[in-house]
C-alpha positions as CSV (number, residue, x, y, z in Angstrom):
1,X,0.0,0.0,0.0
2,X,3.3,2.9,0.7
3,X,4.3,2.0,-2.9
4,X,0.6,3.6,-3.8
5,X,0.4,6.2,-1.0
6,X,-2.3,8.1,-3.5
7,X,-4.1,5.3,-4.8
8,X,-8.1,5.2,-3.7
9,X,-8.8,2.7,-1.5
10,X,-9.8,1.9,1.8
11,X,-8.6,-2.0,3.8
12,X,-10.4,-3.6,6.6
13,X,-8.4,-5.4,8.6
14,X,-10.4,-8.1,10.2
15,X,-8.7,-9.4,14.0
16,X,-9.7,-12.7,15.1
17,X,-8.8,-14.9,18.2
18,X,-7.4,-17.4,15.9
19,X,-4.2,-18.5,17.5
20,X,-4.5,-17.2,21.5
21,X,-4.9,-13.3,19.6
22,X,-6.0,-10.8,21.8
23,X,-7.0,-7.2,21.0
24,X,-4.2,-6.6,23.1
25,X,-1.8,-8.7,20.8
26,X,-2.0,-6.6,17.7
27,X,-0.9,-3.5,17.2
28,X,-2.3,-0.9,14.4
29,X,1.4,-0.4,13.6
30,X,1.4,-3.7,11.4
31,X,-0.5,-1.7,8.5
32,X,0.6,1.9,9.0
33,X,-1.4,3.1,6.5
34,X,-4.3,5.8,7.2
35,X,-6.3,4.0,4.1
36,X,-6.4,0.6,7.1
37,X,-9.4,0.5,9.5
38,X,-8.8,-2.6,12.1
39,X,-11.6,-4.2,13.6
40,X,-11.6,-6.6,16.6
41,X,-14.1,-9.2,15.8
42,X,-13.9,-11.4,19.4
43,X,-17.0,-13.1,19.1
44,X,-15.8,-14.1,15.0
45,X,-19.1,-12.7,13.7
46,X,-17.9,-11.7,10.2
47,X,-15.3,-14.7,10.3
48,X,-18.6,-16.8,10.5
49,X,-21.0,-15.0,8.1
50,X,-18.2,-14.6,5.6
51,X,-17.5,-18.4,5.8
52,X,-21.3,-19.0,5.1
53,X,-22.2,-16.7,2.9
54,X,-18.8,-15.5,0.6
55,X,-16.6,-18.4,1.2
56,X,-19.1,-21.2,1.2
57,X,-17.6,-23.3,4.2
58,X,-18.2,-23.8,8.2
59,X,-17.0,-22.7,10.1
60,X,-15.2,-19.6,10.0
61,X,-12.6,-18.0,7.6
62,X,-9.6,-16.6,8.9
63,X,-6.2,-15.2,7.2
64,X,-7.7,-14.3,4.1
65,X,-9.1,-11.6,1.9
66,X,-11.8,-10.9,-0.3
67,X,-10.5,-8.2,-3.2
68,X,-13.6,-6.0,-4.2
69,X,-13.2,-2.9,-6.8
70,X,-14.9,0.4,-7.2
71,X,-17.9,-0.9,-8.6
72,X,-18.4,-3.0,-5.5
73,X,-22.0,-2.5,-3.5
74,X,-23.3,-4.5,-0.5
75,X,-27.1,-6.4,-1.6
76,X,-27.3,-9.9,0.0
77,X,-23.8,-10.2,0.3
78,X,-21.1,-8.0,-0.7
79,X,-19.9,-8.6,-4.9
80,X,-18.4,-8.3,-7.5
81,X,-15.8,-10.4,-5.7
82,X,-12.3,-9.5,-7.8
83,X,-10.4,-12.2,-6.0
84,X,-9.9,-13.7,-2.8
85,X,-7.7,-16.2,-1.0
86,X,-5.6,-17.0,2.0
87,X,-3.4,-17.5,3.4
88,X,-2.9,-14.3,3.5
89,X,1.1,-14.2,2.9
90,X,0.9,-17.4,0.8
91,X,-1.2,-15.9,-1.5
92,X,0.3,-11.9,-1.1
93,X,1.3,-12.8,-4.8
94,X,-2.1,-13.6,-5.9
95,X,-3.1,-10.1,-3.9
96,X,-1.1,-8.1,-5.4
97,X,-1.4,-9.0,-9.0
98,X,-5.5,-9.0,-8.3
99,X,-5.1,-5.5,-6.9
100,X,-2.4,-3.9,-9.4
101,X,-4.9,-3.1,-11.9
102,X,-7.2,-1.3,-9.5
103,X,-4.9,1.1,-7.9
104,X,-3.1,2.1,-11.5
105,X,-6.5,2.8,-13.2
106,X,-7.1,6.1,-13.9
């Protein structure tokens, strides 16, 4: 995201209690961007409706993302998907060639 510090777009950064994570584990530092909101999501609400109803498996989905472009609008569930994946480093590669195209658009 620095390499594009003028590029539109906005990252919600999902927090789980995957792993022992605590809200107090995680520090807003590890995406110092002003384009990143963070959300704690304890109680893995999204984790779970995103598993049901984007990813289409129990459970819950964790260390992963869900690419969506400027076109994007929220009706049942949120769409057009552009990509999506995880793990969330294994797949950086994937990420970043989804999202190249949408942050040197004009």
């Amino acid at each position: 995201m620095t390499a594009r510090p003028k590029a539109h777009l906005v990252v919600y950064a999902v927090w789980l209690p995957e792993l022992g994570g605590t809200p107090a584990a995680w520090s807003p530092t590890v995406f110092p961007d002003r384009r990143v909101v963070n959300y704690w999501d304890g109680d893995e609400v999204v984790a779970r409706w995103y598993a049901a109803h984007v990813a289409d498996q129990p459970g819950i989905v964790w260390d992963a993302f869900f690419l969506y472009g400027p076109s994007a609008h929220w009706a049942a569930t949120p769409g057009p998907l552009v990509s999506g994946g995880g793990t969330v480093i294994g797949e950086s590669g994937k990420l970043q060639a989804a999202i190249r195209p949408l942050v040197t658009a004009k």
